[in-house]
C-alpha positions in Angstrom: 0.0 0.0 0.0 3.0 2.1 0.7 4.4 2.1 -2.5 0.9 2.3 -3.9 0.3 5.6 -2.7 2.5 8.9 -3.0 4.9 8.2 -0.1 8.1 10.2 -0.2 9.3 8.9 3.0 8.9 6.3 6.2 9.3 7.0 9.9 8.8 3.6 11.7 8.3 4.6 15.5 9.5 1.6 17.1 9.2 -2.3 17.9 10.4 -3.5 14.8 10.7 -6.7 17.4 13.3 -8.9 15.2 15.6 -8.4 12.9 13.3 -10.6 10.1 11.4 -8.2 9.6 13.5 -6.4 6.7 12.2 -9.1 4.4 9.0 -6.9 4.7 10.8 -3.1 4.3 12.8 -5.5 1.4 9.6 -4.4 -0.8 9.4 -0.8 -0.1 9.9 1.4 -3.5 13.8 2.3 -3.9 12.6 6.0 -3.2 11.0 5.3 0.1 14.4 3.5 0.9 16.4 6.3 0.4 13.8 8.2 3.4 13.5 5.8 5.6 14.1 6.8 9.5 13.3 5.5 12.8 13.3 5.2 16.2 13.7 1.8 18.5 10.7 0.6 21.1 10.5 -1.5 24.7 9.8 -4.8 22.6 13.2 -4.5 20.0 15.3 -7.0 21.5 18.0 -7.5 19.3 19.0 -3.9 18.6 22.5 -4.8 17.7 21.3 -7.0 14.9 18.6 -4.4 13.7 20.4 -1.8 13.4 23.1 -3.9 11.1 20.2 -5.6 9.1 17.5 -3.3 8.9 20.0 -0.4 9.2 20.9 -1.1 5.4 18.1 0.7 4.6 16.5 2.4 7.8 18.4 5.8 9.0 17.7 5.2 13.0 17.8 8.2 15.3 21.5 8.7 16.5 20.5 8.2 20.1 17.8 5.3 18.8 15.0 6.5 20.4 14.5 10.3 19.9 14.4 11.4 16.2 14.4 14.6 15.5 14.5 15.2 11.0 13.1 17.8 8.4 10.9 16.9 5.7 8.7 18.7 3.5 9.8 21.8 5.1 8.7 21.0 8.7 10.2 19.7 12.2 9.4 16.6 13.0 10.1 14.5 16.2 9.5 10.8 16.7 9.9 8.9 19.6 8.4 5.2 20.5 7.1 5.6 23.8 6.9 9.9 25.3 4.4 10.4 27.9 1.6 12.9 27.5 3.8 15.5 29.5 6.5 15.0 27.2 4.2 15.2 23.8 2.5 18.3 25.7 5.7 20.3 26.5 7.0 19.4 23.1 4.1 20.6 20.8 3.8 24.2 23.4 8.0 24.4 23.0 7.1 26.2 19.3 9.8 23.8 17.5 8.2 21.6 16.2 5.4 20.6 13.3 4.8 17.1 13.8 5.4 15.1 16.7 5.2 11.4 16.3 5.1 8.2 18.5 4.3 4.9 19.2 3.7 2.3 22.1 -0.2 2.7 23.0 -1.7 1.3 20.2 -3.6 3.5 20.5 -4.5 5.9 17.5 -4.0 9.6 18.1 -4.6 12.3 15.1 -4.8 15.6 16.3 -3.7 19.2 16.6 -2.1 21.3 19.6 -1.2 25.0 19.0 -1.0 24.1 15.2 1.7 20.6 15.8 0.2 17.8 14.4 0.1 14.8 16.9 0.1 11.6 15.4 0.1 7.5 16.5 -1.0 5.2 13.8 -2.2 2.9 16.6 -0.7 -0.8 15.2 0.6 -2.2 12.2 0.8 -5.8 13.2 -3.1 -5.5 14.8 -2.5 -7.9 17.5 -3.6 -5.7 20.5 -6.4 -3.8 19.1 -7.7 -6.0 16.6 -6.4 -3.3 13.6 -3.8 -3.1 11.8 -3.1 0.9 11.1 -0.2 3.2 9.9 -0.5 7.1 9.1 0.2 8.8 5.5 1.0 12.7 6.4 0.5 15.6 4.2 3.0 18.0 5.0 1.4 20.6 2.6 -2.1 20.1 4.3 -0.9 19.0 7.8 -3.4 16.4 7.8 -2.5 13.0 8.7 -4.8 10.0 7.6 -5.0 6.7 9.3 -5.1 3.5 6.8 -6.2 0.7 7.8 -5.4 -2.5 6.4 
């Protein structure tokens, strides 16, 4: 569906969970390859090997938790797991467009003071029962979640 659509890049926000799962990113579109970022969640075990294997085609944040990138013109930050105080303080702090994250399952598409809050809930759809991810429009500032 990604490559379906008019993606110019990916930001995974964490639990990739094993280093297998390449196979799947394998079949991304050459373009989306060369913008591919991401951060590392609680449930990556084997971050060593990720980052080697998946890390051929995945730019992960230089800490590998906490990204911080431009695209289409705007500030985003990513991180697997912030708390609401955190997401809060970060959207109010003025440097940011888009703040990203993960962990809750729990799908989040919103705006505070003009920052676009975004969690695409779950791609794998084993907690919640759907399996989501978010296409952002950094012209618009929309965000849609697609579900599978």
């Amino acid at each position: 569906m990604i490559n379906e659509r008019d993606v110019d890049a990916l930001i995974h926000c964490g639990d990739y969970v094993a280093p297998f799962v390449k196979l799947w990113f394998n079949k991304l579109n050459e373009s989306i390859k060369k913008q591919f970022f991401g951060v590392f969640g609680n449930n990556d075990g084997d971050i060593l090997y990720l980052t080697q294997n998946l890390g051929q085609i995945c730019e992960f944040a230089k800490n590998g938790y906490e990204l911080i990138i431009e695209l289409g013109g705007k500030r985003i930050f990513a991180s697997h797991m912030p708390k609401q105080e955190t997401i809060d303080a970060l959207a109010d702090s003025g440097k940011f467009d888009i703040i990203l994250s993960g962990h809750t399952h729990t799908m989040v598409n919103k705006k505070h003071n003009d920052v676009l809050i975004v969690n695409p809930g779950e791609l794998c759809g084993y907690l919640t029962n759907k399996s989501t991810f978010a296409i952002i429009n950094t012209e618009t500032m929309n965000a849609e979640i697609v579900e599978i």
